[in-house]
DRENGUMI-459848 format. One record per residue (C-alpha): x, y, z; residue number from 0. Coordinates in pm, 1 decimal. Layout:
<node <X,Y,Z>,NUM>;
...
END
This chain:
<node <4110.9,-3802.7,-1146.0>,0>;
<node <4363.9,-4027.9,-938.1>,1>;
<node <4241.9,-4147.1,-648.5>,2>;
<node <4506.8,-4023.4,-400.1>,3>;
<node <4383.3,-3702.3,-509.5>,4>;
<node <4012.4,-3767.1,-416.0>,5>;
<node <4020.6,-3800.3,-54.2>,6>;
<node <4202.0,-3482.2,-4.8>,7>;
<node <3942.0,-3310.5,-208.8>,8>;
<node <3691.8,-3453.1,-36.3>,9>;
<node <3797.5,-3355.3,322.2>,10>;
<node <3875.6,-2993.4,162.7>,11>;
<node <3501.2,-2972.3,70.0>,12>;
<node <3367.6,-3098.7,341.0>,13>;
<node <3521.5,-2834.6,565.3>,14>;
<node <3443.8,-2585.7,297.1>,15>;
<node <3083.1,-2693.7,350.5>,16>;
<node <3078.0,-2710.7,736.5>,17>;
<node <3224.2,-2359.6,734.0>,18>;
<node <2976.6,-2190.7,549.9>,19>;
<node <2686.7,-2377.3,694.9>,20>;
<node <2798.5,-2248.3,1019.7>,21>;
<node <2859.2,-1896.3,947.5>,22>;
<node <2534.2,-1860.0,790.2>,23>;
<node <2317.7,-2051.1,1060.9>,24>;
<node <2518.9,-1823.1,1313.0>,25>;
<node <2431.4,-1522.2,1030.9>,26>;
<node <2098.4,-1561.2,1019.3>,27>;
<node <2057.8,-1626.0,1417.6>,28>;
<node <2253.1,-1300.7,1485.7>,29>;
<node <2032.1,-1177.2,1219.8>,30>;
<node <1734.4,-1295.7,1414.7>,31>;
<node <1853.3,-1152.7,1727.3>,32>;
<node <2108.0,-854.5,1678.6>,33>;
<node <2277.9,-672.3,1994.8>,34>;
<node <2080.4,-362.0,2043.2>,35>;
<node <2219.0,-73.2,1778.7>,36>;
<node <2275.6,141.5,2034.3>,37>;
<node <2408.1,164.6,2439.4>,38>;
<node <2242.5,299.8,2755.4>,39>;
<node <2392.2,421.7,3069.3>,40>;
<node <2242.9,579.2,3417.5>,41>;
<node <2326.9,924.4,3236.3>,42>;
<node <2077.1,824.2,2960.4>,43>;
<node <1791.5,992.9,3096.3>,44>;
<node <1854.2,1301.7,3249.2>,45>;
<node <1540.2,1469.0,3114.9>,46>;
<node <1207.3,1510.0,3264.4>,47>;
<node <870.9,1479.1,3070.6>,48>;
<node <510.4,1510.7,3241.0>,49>;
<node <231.1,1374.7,3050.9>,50>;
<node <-70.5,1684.6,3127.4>,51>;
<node <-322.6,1599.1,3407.8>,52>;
<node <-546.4,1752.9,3712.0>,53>;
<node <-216.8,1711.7,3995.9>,54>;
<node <-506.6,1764.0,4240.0>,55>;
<node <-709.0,1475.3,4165.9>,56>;
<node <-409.8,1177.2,4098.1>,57>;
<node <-77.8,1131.5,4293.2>,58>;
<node <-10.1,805.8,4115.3>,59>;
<node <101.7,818.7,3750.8>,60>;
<node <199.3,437.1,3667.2>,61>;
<node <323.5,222.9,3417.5>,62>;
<node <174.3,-155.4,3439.6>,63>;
<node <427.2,-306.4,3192.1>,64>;
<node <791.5,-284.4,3102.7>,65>;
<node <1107.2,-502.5,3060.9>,66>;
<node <1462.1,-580.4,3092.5>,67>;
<node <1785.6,-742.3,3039.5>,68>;
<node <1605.8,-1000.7,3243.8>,69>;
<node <1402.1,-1095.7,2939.5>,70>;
<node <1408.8,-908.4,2615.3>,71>;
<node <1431.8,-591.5,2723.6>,72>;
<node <1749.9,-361.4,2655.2>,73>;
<node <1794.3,-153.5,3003.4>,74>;
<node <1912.5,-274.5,3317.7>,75>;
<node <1667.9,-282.5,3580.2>,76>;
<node <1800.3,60.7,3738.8>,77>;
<node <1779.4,259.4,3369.5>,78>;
<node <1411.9,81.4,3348.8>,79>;
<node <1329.0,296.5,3671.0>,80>;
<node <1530.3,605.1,3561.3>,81>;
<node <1329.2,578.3,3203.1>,82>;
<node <1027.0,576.4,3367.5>,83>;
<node <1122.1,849.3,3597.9>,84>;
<node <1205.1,1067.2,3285.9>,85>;
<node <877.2,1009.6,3135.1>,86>;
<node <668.1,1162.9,3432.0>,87>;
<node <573.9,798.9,3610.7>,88>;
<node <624.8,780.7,3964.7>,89>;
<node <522.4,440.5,4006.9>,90>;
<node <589.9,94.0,3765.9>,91>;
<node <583.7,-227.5,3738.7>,92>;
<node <877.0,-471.4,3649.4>,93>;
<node <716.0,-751.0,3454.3>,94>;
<node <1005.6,-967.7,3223.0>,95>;
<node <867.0,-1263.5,3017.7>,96>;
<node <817.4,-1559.4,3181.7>,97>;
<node <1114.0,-1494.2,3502.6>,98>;
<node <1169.6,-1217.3,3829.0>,99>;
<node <1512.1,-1318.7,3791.3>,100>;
<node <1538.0,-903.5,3784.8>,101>;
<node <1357.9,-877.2,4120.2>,102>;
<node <1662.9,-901.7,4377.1>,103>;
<node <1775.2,-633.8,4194.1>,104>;
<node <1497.6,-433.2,4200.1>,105>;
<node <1417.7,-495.3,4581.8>,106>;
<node <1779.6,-340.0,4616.8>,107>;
<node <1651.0,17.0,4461.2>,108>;
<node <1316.4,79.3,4616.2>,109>;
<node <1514.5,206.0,4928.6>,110>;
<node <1780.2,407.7,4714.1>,111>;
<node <1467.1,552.7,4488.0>,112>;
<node <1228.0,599.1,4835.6>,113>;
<node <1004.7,873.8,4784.8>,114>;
<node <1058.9,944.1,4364.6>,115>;
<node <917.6,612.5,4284.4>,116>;
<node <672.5,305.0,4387.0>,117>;
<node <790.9,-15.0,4240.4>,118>;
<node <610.1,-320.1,4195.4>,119>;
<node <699.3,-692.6,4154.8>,120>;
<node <543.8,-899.1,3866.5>,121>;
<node <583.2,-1116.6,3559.4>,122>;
<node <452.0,-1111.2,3241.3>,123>;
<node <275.1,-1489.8,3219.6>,124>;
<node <404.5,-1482.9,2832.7>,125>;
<node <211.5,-1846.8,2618.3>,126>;
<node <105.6,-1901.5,2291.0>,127>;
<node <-262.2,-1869.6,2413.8>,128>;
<node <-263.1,-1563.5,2612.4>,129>;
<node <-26.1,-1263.3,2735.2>,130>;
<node <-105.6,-1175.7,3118.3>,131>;
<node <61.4,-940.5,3359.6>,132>;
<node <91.5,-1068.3,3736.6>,133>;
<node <132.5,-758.3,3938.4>,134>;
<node <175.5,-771.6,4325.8>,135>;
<node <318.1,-1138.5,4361.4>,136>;
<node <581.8,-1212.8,4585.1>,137>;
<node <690.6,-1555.2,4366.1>,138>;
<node <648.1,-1648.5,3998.7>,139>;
<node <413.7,-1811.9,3875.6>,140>;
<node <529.0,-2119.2,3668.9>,141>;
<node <377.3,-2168.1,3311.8>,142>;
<node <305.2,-2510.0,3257.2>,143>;
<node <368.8,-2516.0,2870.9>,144>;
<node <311.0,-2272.0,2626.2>,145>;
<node <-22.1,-2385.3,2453.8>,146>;
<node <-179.3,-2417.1,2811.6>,147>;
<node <-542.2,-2565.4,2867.8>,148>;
<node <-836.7,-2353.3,3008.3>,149>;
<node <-800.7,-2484.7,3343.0>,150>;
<node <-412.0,-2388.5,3344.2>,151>;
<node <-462.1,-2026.3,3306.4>,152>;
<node <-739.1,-2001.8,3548.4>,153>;
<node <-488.0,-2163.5,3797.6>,154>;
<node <-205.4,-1897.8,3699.0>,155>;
<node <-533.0,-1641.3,3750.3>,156>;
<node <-598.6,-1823.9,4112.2>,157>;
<node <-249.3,-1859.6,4191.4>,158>;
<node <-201.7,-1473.4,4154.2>,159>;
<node <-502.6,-1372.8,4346.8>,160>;
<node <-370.0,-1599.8,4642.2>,161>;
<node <-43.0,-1370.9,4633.4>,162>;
<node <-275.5,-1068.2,4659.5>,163>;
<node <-184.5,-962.2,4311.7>,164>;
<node <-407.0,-869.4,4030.2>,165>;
<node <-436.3,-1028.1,3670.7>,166>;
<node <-371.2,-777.3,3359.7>,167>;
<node <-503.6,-923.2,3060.0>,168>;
<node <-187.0,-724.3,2783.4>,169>;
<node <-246.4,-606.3,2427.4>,170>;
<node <-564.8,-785.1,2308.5>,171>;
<node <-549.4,-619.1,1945.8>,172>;
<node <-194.7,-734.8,1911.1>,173>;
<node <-293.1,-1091.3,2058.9>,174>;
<node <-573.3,-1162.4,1883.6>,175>;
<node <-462.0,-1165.9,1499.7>,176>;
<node <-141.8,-1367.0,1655.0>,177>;
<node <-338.5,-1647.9,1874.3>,178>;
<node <-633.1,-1829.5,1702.3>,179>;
<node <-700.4,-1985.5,2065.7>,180>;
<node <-682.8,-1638.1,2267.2>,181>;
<node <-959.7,-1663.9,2543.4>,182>;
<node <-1254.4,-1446.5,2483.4>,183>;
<node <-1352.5,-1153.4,2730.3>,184>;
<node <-1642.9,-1328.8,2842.8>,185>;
<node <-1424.3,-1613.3,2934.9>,186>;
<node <-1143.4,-1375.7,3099.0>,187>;
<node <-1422.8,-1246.4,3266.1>,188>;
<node <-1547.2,-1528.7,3463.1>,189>;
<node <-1196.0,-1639.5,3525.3>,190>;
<node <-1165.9,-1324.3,3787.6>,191>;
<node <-910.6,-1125.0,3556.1>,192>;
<node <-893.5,-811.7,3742.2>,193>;
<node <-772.6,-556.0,3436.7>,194>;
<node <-741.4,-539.8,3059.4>,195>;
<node <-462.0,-325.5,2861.4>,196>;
<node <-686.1,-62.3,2704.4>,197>;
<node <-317.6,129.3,2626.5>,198>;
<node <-40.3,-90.5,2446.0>,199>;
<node <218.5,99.6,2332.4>,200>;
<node <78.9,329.9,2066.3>,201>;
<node <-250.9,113.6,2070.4>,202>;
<node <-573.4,210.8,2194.0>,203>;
<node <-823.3,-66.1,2255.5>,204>;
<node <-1156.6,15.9,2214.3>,205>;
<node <-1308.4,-260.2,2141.2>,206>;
<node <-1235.7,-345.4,2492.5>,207>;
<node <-1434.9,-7.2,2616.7>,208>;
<node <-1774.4,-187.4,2635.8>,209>;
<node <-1590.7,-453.1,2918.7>,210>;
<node <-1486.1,-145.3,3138.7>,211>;
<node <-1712.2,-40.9,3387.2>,212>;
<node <-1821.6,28.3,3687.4>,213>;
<node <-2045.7,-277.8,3780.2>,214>;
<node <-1827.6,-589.2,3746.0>,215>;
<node <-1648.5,-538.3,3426.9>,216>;
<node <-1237.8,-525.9,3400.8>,217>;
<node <-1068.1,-238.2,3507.8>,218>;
<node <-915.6,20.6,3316.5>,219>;
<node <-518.0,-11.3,3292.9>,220>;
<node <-233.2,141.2,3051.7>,221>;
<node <104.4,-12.0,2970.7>,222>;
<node <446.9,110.0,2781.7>,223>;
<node <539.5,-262.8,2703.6>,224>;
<node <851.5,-84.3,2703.1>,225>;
<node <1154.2,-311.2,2602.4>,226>;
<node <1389.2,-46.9,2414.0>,227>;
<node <1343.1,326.5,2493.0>,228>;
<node <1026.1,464.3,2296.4>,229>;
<node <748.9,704.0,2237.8>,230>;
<node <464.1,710.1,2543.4>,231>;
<node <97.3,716.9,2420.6>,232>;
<node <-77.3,584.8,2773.5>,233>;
<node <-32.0,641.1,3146.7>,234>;
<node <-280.0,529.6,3435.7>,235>;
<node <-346.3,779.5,3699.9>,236>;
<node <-468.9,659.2,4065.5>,237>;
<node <-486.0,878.5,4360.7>,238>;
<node <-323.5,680.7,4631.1>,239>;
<node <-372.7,703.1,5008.1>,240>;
<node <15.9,623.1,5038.0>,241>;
<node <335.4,676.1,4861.2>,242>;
<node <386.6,311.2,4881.8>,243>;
<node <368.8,-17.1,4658.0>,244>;
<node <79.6,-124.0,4910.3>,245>;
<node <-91.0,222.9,4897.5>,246>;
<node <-107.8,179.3,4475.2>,247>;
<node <-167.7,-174.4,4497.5>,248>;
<node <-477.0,-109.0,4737.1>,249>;
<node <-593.5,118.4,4427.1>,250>;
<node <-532.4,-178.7,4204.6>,251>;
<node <-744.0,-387.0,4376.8>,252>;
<node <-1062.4,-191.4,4392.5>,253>;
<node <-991.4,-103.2,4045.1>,254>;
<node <-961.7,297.5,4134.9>,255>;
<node <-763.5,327.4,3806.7>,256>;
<node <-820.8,649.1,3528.2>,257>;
<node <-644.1,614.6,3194.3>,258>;
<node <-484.5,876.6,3023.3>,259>;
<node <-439.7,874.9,2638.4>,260>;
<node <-207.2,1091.1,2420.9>,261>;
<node <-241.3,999.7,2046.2>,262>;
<node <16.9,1207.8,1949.8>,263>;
<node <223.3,1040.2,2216.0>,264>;
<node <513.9,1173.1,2420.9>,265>;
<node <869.5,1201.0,2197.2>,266>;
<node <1166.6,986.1,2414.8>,267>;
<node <1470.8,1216.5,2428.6>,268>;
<node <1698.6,931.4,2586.2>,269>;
<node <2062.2,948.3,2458.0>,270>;
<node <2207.5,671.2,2355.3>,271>;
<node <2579.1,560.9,2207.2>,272>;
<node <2680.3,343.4,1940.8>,273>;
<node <2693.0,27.2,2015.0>,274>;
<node <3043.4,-110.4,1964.2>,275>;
<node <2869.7,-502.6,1965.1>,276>;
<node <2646.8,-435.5,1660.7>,277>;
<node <2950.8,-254.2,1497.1>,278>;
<node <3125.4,-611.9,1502.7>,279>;
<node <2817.1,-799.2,1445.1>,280>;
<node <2694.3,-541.2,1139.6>,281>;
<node <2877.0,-765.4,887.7>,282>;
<node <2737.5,-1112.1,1037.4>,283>;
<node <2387.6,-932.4,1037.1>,284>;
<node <2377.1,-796.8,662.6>,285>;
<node <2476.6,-1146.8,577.9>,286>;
<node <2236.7,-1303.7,761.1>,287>;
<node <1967.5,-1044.1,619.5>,288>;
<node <1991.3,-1158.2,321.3>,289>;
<node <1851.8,-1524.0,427.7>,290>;
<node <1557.0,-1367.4,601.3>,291>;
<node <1241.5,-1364.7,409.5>,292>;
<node <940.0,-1153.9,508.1>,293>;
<node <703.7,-1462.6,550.1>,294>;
<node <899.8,-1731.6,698.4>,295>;
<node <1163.3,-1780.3,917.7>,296>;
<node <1478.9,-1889.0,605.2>,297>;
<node <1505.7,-1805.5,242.8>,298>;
<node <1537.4,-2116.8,98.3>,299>;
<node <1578.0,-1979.9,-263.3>,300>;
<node <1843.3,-1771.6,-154.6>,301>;
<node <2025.2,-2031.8,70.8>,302>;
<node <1984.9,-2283.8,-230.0>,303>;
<node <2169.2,-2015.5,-481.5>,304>;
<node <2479.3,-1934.2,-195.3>,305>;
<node <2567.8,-2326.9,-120.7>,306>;
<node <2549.4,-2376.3,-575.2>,307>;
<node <2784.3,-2039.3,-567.1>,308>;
<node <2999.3,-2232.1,-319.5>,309>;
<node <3032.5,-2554.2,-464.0>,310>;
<node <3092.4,-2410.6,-814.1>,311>;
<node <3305.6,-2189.8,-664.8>,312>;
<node <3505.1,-2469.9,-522.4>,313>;
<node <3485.5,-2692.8,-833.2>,314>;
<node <3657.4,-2388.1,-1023.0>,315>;
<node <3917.4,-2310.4,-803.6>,316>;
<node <4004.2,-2698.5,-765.9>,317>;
<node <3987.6,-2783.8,-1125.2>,318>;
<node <4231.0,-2466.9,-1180.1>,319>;
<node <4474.8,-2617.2,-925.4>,320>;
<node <4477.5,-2945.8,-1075.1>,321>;
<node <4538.5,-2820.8,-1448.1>,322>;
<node <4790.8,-2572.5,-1337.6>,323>;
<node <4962.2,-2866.2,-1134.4>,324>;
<node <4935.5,-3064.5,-1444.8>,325>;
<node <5105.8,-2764.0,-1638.1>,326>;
<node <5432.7,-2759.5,-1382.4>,327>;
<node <5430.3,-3149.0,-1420.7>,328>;
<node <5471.7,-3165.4,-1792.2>,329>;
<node <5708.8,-2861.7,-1801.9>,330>;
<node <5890.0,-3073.5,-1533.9>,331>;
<node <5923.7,-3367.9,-1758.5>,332>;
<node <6044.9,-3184.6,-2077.0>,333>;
END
């Protein structure tokens, strides 16, 4: 091969390469993270579901856990509310990973939602280590890294008690096969964590049942750790003095709480419309699908076999231009 012919080559490949590195690290990313499949509006929910209890005896059906477009949820702070309005709660808690970037917002709709449903602030405190909800706090509460020390979740514990919030200790049978280092009970305990999740989801904890009484144990709590609409299995019931956050709160905080369990779970009826983002994305995603391995984050193999498609790929095509090239240069000469 002539060397004026190298360079050229060269530079060809080289954006060959940088192209399809690109579009399957973006591939694999989108992949990773795909636009929800579907789209939500305010009209989404106009449906009304009642989970079955003595209407006597609570006034408070609430939700301890949900998120937004704040964090990784899919709803906007107002269709979080009418969700949970459509699923029989009349009082929630906002609690995005790690932010209350959502709570201006939110502070905006307690007056326009007066009298249908309590909201309250909070954060889910979201580490390696532990998952705890914050309810009742007026500002967040940082996280100091996300393998943090004994003594740094005590202080997030202290910190939320000194905002006259309570501690919710989330979804200890989905933590515990996931963090080697989760704190025990016992130790959650003696830290002063007011509540733990007995209801995640679908997920009924009863190895926690033992820890939940009436003579310094945690409290009994429920959440929907809703971040997409879904299926509701749990609800906490309170009977409030108030139709106010600080008439539930005041519940909280003696720990007047009764959970409710459905096994069976209540079906979500939300409607929902294609999402014209994953449409575009679809392509991108399949792609990047195909790099995505069930027990690690890339396909290696597979990434290995599409750059030695590529680069034969370009070594054929290449090699064809230069003998065809070759071909019009000798019929040239004769």
């Amino acid at each position: 091969m002539e060397k004026s012919m190298f360079k050229p080559i060269l530079i060809r490949f080289s954006i060959l390469m940088s192209v399809s590195l690109v579009l399957i690290i973006s591939s694999v990313l989108i992949a990773y993270f795909p636009p929800s499949k579907v789209d939500y509006d305010n009209e989404s929910f106009n449906f009304r579901l009642n989970p079955t209890y003595n209407e006597t005896q609570f006034n408070i059906v609430f939700d301890q856990h949900s998120h937004t477009k704040y964090s990784d949820g899919v709803l906007t702070v107002e269709q979080n509310i009418l969700w949970h309005l459509a699923h029989g709660f009349n009082a929630m808690a906002l609690t995005d990973h790690n932010t209350m970037k959502g709570m201006d917002e939110y502070d905006t709709l307690v007056t326009k939602y007066s009298g249908q449903i309590v909201l309250l602030n909070g954060m889910e405190w979201t580490t390696s280590r532990i998952h705890l909800n914050l309810l009742g706090i007026t500002e967040l509460v940082p996280i100091p890294t996300n393998n943090p020390s004994d003594a740094q979740i005590q202080t997030a514990i202290d910190a939320t008690h000194a905002q006259g919030g309570i501690v919710v200790v989330d979804h200890i049978p989905w933590s515990l096969p996931r963090m080697p280092d989760h704190p025990t009970r016992a130790q959650l305990l003696d830290w002063g964590v007011d509540y733990i999740e007995m209801v995640n989801e679908w997920i009924y904890d009863t190895d926690s049942e033992s820890w939940c009484n009436d003579t310094g144990g945690f409290g009994q709590i429920t959440g929907t750790d809703m971040h997409r609409p879904m299926d509701v299995w749990g609800w906490t019931l309170m009977n409030a003095n108030n139709f106010t956050a600080e008439g539930v709160m005041e519940q909280l905080l003696i720990r007047n709480t009764t959970i409710l369990y459905d096994s069976v779970g209540q079906r979500d009826q939300s409607e929902a419309s294609p999402s014209g983002r994953y449409k575009i994305m679809k392509p991108f995603i399949s792609l990047g699908n195909h790099f995505i391995p069930t027990d690690s984050f890339v396909d290696w193999q597979a990434f290995g076999i599409a750059i030695s498609y590529i680069v034969v790929c370009f070594i054929v095509v290449e090699t064809s231009v230069i003998g065809i090239r070759k071909i019009r240069e000798r019929r040239n000469k004769v």
